[in-house]
MARDRENZA-259088 format. One record per atom (N, C-alpha, C): residue in three letters; x, y, z. Coordinates in steps of 0.1 Angstrom, whole numbers, plus 5000, padded with zeros to 4 digits. Layout:
<voros>
ALAXYZ ...
</voros>
This chain:
<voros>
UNK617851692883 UNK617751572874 UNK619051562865 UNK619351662856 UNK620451672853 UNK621951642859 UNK622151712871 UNK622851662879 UNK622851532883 UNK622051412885 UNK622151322887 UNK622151232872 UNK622051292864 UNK622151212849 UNK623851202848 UNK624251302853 UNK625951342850 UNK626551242858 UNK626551252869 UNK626951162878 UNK627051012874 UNK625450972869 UNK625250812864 UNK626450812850 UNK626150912843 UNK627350922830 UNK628650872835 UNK629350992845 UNK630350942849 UNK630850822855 UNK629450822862 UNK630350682871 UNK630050532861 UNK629250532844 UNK629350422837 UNK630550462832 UNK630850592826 UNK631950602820 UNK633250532829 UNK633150562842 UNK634350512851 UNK634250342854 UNK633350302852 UNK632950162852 UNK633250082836 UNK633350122829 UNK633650112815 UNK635350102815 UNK636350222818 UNK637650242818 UNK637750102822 UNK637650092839 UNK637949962844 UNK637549852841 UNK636649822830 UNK636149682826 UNK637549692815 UNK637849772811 UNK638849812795 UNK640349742803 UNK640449822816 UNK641749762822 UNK641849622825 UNK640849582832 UNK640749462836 UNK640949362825 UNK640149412812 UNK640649332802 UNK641949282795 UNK642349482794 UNK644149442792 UNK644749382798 UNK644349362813 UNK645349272819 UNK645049102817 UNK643749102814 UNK643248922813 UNK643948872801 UNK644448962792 UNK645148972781 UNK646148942779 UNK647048982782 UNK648649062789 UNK649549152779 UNK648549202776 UNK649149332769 UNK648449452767 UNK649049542761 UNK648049712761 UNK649049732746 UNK648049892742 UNK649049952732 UNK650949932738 UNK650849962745 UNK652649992753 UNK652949882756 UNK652449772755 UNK653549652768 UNK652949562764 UNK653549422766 UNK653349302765 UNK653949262779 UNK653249172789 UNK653549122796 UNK653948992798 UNK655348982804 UNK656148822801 UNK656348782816 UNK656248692821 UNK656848632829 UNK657848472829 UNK658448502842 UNK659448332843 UNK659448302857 UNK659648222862 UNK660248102873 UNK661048072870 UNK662348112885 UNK663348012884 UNK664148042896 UNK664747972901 UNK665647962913 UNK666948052916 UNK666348212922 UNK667448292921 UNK668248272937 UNK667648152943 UNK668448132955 UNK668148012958 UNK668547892966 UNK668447722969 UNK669447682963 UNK669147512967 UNK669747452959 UNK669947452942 UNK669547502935 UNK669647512922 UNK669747682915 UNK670247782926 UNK670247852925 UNK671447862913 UNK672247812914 UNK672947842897 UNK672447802885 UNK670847772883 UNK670247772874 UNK669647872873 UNK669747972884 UNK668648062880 UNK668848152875 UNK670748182863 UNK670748232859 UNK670148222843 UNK669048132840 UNK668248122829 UNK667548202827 UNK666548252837 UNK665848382838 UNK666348502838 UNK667248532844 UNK668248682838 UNK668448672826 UNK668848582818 UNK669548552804 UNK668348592792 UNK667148572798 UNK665848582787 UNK665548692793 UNK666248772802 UNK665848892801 UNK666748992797 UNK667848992795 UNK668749062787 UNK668249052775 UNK667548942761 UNK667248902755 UNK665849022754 UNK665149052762 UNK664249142760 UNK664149272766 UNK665349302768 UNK666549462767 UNK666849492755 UNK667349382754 UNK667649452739 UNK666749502730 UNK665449392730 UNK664249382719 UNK663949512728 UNK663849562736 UNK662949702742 UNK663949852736 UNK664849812735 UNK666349892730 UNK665949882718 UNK665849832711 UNK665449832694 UNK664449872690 UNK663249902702 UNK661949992696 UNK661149912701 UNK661449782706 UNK660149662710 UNK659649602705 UNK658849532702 UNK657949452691 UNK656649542685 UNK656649552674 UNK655349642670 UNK654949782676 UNK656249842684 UNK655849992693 UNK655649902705 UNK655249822711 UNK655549772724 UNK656449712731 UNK656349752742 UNK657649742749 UNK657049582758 UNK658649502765 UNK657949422767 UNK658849432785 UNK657549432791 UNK657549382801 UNK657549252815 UNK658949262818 UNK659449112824 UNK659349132833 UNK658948972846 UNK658848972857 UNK659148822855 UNK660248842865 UNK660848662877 UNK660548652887 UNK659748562889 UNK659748492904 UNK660548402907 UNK661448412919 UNK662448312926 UNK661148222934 UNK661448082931 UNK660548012940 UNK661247892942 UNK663247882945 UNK664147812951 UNK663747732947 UNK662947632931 UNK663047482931 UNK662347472936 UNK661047512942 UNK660647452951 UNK658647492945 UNK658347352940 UNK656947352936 UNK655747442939 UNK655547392953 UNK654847502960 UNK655047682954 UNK656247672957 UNK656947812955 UNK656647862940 UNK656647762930 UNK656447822919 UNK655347862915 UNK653847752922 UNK652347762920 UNK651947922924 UNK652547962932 UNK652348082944 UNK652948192932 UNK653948212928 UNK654648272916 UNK653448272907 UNK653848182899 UNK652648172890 UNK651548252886 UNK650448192895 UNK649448292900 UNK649248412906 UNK650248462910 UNK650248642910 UNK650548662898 UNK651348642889 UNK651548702875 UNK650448722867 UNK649848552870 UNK648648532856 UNK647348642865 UNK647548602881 UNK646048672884 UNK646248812889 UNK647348882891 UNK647749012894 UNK648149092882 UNK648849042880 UNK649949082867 UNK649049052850 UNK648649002852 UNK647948972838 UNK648848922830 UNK650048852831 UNK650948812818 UNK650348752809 UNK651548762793 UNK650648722785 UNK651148612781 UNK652448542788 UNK652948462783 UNK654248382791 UNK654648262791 UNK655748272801 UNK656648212791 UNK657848182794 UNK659448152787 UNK660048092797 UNK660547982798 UNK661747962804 UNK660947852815 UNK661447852827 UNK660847832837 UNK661647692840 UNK662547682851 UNK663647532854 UNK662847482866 UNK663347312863 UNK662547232869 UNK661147182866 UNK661447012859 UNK660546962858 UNK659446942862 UNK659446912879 UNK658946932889 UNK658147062893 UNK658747162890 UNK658347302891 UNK657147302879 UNK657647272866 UNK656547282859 UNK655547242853 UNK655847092860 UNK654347002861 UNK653447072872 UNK653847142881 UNK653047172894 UNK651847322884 UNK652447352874 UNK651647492871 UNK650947422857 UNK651447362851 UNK651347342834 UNK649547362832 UNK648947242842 UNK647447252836 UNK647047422842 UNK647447472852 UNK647047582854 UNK646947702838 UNK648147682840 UNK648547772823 UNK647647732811 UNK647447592810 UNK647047582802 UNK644847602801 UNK644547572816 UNK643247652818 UNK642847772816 UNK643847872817 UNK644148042818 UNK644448092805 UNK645147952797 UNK645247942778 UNK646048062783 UNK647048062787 UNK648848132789 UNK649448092782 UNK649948132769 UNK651448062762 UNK652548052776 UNK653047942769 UNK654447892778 UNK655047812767 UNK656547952766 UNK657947862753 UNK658947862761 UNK659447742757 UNK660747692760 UNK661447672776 UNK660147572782 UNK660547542794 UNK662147482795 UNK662947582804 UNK664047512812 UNK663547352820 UNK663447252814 UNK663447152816 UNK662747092806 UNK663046922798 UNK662646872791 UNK661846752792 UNK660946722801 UNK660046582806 UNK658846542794 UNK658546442790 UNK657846372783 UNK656146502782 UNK656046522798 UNK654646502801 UNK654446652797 UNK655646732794 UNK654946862787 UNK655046882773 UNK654646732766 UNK654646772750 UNK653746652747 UNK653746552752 UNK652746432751 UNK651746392765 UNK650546412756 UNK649646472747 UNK649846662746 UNK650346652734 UNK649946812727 UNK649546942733 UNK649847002742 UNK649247122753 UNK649147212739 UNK648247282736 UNK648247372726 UNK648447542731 UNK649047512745 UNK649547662748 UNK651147582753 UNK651647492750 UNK652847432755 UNK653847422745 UNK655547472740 UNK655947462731 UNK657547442736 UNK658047332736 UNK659247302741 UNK660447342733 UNK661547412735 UNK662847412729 UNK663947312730 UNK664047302745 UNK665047222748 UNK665147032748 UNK665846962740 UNK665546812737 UNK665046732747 UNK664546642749 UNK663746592757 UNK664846552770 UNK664846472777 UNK665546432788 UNK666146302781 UNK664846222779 UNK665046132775 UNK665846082765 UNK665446212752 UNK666246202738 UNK668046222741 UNK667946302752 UNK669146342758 UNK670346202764 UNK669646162769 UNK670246022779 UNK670345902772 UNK669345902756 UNK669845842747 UNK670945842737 UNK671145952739 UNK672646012729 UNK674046002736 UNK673846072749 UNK674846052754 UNK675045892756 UNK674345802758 UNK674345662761 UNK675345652749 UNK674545632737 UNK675745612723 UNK676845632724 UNK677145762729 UNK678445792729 UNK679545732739 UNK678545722748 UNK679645672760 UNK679845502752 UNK678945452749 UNK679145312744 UNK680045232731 UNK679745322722 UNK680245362715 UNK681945422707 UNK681845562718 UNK683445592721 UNK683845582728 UNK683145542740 UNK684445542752 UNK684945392757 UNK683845282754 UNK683645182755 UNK684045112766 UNK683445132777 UNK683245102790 UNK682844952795 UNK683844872801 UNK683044732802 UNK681644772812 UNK681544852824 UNK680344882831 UNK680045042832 UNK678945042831 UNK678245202832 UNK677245182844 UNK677245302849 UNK676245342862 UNK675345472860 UNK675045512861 UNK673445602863 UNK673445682877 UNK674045822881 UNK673145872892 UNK672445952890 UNK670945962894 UNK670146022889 UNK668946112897 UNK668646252898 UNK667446282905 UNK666246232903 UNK665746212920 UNK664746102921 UNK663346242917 UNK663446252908 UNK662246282899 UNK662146262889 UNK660646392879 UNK661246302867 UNK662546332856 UNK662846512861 UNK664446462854 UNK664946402855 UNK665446342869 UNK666146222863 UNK665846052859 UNK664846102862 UNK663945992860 UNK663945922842 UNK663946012837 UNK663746082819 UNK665146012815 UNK665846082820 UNK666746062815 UNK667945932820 UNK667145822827 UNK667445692830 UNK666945632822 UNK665445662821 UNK664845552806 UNK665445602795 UNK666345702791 UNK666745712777 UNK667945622772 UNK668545622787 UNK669945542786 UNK669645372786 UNK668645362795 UNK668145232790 UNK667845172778 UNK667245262769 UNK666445252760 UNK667345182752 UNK668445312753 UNK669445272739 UNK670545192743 UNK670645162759 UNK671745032762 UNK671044882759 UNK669244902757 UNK668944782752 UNK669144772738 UNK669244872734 UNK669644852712 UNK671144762713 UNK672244762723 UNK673244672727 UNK673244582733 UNK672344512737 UNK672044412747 UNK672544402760 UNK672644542761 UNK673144592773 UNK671844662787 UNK672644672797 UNK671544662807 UNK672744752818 UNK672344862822 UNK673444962835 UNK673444852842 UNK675344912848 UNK675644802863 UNK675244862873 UNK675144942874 UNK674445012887 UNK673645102882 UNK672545172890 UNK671645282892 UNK671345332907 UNK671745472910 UNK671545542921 UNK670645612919 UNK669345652933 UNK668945782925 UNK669145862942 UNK669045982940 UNK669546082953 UNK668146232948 UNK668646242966 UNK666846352967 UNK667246522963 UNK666946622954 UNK667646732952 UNK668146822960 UNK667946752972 UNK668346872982 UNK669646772992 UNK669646642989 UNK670746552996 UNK672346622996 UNK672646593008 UNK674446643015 UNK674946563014 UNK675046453020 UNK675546313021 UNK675946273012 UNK676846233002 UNK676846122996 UNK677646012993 UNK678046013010 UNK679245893009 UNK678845773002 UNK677645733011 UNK677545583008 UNK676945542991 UNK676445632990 UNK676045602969 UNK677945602961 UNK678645692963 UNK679645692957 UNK680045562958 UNK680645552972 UNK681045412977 UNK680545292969 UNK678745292967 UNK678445232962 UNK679145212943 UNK679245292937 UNK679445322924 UNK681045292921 UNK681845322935 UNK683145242929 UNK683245102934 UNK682845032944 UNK682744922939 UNK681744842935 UNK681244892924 UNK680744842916 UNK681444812905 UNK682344882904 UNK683644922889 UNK683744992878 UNK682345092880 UNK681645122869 UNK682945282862 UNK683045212855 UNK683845332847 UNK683745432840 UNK682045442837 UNK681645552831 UNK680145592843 UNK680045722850 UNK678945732854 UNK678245842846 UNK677145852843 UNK676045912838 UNK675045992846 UNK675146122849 UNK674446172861 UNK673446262853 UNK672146282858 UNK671446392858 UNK670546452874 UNK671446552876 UNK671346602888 UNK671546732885 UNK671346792899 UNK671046942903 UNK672946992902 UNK673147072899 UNK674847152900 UNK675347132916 UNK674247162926 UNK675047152942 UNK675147002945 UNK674246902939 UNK674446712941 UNK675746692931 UNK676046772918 UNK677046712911 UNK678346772917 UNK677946842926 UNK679646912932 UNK680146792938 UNK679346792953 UNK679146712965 UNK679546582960 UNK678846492950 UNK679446402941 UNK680646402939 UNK681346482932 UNK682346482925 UNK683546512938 UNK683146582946 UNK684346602960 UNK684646492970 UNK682946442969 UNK683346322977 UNK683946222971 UNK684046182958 UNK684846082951 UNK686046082952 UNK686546252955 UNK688046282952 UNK688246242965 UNK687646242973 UNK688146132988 UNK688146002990 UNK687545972982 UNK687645782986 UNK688345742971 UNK689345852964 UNK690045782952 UNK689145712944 UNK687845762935 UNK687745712927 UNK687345832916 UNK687545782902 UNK688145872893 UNK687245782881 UNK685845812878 UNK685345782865 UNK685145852857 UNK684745842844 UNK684345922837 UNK683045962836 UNK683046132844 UNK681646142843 UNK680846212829 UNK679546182829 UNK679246232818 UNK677946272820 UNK677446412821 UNK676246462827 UNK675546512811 UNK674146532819 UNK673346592806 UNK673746712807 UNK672946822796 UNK673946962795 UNK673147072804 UNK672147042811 UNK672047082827 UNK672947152836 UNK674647042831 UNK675447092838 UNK676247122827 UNK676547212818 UNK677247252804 UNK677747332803 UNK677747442816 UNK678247572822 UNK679247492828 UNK680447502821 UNK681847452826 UNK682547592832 UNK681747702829 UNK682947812839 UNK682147812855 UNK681047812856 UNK680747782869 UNK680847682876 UNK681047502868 UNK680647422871 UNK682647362878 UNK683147422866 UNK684847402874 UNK685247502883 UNK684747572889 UNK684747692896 UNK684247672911 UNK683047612911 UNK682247532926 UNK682847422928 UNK683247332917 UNK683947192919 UNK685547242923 UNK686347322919 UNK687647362927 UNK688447292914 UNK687847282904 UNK688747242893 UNK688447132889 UNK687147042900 UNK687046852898 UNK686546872881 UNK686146952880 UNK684746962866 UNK685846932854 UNK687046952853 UNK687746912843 UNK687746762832 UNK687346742824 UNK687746632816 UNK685646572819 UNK685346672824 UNK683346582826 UNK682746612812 UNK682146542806 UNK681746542791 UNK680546542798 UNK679646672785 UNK678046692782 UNK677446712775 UNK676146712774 UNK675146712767 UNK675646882760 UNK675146912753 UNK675047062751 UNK674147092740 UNK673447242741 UNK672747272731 UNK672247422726 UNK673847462726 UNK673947632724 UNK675547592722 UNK675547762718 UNK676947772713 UNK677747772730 UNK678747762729 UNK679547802739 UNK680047922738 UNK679947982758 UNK679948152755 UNK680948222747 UNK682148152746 UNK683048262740 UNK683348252723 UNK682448172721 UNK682348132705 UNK682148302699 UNK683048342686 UNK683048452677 UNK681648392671 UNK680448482674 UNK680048492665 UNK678848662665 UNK678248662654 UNK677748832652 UNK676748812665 UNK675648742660 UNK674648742671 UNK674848752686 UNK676148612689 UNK676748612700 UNK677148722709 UNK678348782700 UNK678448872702 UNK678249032708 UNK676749032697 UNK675849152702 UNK675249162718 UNK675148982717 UNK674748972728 UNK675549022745 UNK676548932740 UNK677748972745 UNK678449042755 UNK678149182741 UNK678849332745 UNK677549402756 UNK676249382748 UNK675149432755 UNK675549412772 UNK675549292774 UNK675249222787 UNK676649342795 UNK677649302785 UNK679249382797 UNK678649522801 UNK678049602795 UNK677349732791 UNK676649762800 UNK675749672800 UNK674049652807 UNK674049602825 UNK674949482819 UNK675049392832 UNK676549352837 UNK677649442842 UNK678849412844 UNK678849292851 UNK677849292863 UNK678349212873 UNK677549092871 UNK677049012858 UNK676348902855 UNK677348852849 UNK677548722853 UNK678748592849 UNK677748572834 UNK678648572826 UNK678548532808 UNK678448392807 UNK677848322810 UNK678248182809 UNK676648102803 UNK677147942799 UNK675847882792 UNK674247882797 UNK674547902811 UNK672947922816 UNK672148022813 UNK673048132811 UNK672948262809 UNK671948252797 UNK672648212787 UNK672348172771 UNK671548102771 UNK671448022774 UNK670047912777 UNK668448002778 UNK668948112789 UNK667648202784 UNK667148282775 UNK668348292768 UNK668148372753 UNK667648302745 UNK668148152748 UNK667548062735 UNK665847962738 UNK665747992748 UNK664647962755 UNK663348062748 UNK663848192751 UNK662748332751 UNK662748372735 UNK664048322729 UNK663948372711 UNK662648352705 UNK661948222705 UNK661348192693 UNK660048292697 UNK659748312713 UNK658248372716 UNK658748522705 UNK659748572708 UNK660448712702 UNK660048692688 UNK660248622681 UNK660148532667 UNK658548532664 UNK658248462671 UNK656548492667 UNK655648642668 UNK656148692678 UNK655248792686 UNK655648922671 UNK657048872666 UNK657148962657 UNK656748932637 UNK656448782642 UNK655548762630 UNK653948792626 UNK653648842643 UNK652248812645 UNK651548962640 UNK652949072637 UNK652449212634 UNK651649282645 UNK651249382646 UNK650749502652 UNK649249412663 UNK648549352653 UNK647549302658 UNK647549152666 UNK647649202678 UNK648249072686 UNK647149032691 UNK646848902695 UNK646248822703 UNK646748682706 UNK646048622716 UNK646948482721 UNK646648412707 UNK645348372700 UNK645548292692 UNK645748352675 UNK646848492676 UNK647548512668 UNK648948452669 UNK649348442685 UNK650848432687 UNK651248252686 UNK649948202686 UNK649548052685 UNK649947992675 UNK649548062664 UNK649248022647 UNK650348082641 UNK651248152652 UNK652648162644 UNK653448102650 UNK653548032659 UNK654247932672 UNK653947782660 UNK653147752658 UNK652947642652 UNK653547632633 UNK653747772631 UNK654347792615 UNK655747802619 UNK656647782628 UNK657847802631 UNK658547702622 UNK659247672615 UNK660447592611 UNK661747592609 UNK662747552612 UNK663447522617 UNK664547722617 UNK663947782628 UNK664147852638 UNK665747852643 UNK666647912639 UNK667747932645 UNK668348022648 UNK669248072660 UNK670048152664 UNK671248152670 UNK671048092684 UNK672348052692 UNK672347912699 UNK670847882694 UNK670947672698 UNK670247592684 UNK669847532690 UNK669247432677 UNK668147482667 UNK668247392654 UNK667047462652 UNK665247372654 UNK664647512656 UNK663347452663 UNK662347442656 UNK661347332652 UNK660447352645 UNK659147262647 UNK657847372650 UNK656547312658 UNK655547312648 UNK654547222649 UNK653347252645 UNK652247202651 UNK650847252646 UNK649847202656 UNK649847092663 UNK650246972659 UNK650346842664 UNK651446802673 UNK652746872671 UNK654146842675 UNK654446982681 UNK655146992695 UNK655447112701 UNK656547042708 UNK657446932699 UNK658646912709 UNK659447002696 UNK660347112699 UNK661147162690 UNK662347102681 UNK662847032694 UNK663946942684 UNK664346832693 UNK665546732684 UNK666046632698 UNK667246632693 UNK667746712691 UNK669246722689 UNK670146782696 UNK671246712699 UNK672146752709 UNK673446752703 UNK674746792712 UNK676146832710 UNK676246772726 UNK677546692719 UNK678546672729 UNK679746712735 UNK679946752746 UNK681846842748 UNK682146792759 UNK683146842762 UNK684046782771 UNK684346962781 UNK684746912797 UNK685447082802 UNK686847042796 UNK687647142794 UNK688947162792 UNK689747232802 UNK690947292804 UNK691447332815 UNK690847482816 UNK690547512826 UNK690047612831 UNK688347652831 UNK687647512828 UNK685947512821 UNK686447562809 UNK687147572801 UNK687047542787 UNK686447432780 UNK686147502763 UNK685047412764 UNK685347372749 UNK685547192749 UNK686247102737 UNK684647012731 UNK684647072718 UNK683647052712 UNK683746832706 UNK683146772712 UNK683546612704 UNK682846552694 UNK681646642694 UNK680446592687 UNK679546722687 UNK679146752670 UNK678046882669 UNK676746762669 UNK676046842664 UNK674246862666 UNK673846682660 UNK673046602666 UNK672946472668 UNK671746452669 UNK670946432662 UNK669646382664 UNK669046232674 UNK668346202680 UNK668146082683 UNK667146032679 UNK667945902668 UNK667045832657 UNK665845742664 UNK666345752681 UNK665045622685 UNK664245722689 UNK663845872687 UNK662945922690 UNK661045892688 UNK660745842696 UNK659545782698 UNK658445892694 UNK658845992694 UNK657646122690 UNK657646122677 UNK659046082668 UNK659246102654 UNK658645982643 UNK658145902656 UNK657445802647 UNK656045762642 
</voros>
């Protein structure tokens, strides 16, 4: 009898451990670890975006090098799912249902992140500072959803100004991915070409994975349009820009800051990327500064053979504020600790804008910077931090 009492002990006791693990992981964290994940395309067509997710992980090297948050250490995991929807849902769900994460950061492509968003938000997963800016992940309010980067829209409104404004173009054109990035960022230019009683002379839209693009160019030079406005993928804005240099035409392009990595972006283009004005919303890499810096030196140290450049950064400034909360939240963590300090955030800065959420509002900011490439992807500052006054959330 005794002998069989021991046995029942043990095997509740061993049924007990495992209900304890299973919990840490429904959690995503233990005494020792916090578990983070991201999506992003470390191969495809958008594969030079994927260096976003390396970039927010250097960002939590360091924080593990410094002692961690609270004695814990944080543990990262990227799934490559090429851009490609499907591929991200499949990602996804091994983290949250294998991995137990406790939170995601980052994650490029609109498209990619409408395909998971209600998921995350059923599973009540924090997710900060999606690599992409679409309407539909801040309106209506996700209370596990908290955006960094300016909207698309707010984006395609500013740059519109500018181009209308300074550069003063008798015709503007639009090419744009046929989703809703670029989708976003057509109605912003609209928006604000209707504040001028103005109306684009042309609009293209092209598929993320398109080769071809004689006959759209073609289209766009005779049309006459002298300023075009693109929001597309980096391999459509090469292809774009090579094929123009063959049929002699020579506009002024002006992309959102998607494409704002001028050392890669004049580098695949063979030099075309020079004189293309962008959106931007971080420092530029080689800017002196302390934080920068640290960052900087870490990475040469850490990561010789990772290119320094703005995408890079983009994931630092993406993954900062979760870093920001998780370390305001103190020792005693829970999701709706890291919540109630996500929503006390104000205006939050480090190496991009500053961000600031509360219960009702989870778009961070809508401010942008304008530049220009210079010779060599150098990078010529034309306009700092810009708010967009027709912001429709701000009213």
């Amino acid at each position: 009898m005794k002998r069989y009492l021991f046995v029942v002990v043990i095997l509740m006791c061993s049924l007990l451990a495992l209900s304890m693990t299973v919990s840490a992981a429904e959690k995503g964290f233990d005494k020792k670890e916090i578990r983070i994940g991201q999506w992003g395309p470390q191969t495809g067509p958008a594969a030079p975006w994927g260096s976003v997710a390396r970039g927010s992980g250097l960002l939590f090297d360091v924080v593990n090098e410094e002692g961690g948050i609270h004695g814990r250490k944080i543990k990262y995991f990227i799934r490559d799912d090429q851009y490609n929807p499907a591929q991200t849902v499949a990602g996804v769900k091994d983290l949250v249902e294998r991995r137990g994460v406790f939170a995601f950061v980052g994650g490029v492509g609109g498209a990619c992140g409408l395909a998971v968003m209600d998921y995350l938000k059923e599973k009540k997963v924090i997710w900060v500072g999606p690599s992409a800016a679409i309407r539909e992940f801040v309106f209506p309010t996700n209370p596990y959803l908290y955006a960094v980067y300016p909207l698309y829209e707010d984006e395609g409104s500013i740059l519109t100004k500018y181009v209308v404004e300074e550069l003063k173009p008798k015709k503007i054109g639009f090419f744009f991915q046929n989703d809703q990035y670029g989708k976003d960022g057509l109605s912003g230019a609209k928006k604000r070409l209707a504040t001028y009683n103005r109306a684009l002379d042309i609009e293209i839209p092209v598929e993320p994975g398109e080769k071809d693009l004689s006959s759209q160019m073609l289209k766009f030079k005779n049309s006459g349009a002298e300023v075009v406005i693109m929001f597309v993928n980096p391999t459509v804005a090469t292809i774009a820009l090579k094929t123009c240099a063959t049929i002699d035409y020579k506009p002024q392009w002006v992309s959102s800051d998607t494409l704002s990595d001028f050392g890669l972006m004049y580098a695949i283009t063979g030099g075309l990327w020079e004189g293309v004005i962008t959106g931007a919303f971080g420092m530029p890499p080689d800017t002196d500064h302390p934080l920068l810096n640290k960052y900087r030196d870490y990475a040469k140290k850490t990561h010789p053979d990772e290119r320094w450049g703005t995408f890079y950064l983009a994931g630092i400034v993406f993954a900062d504020p979760l870093v920001e909360a998780l370390q305001r939240v103190g020792p005693k963590l829970s999701t709706q600790a890291c919540l109630d300090q996500l929503n006390s955030i104000t205006d939050h800065q480090t190496i991009g804008p500053k961000v600031t959420w509360t219960k009702d509002i989870h778009q961070g900011t809508d401010s942008v910077q304008i530049q220009k490439c210079g010779p060599g992807g150098s990078y010529i500052l034309l306009q700092d931090w810009t708010p967009n006054e027709l912001a429709a959330w701000k009213k």
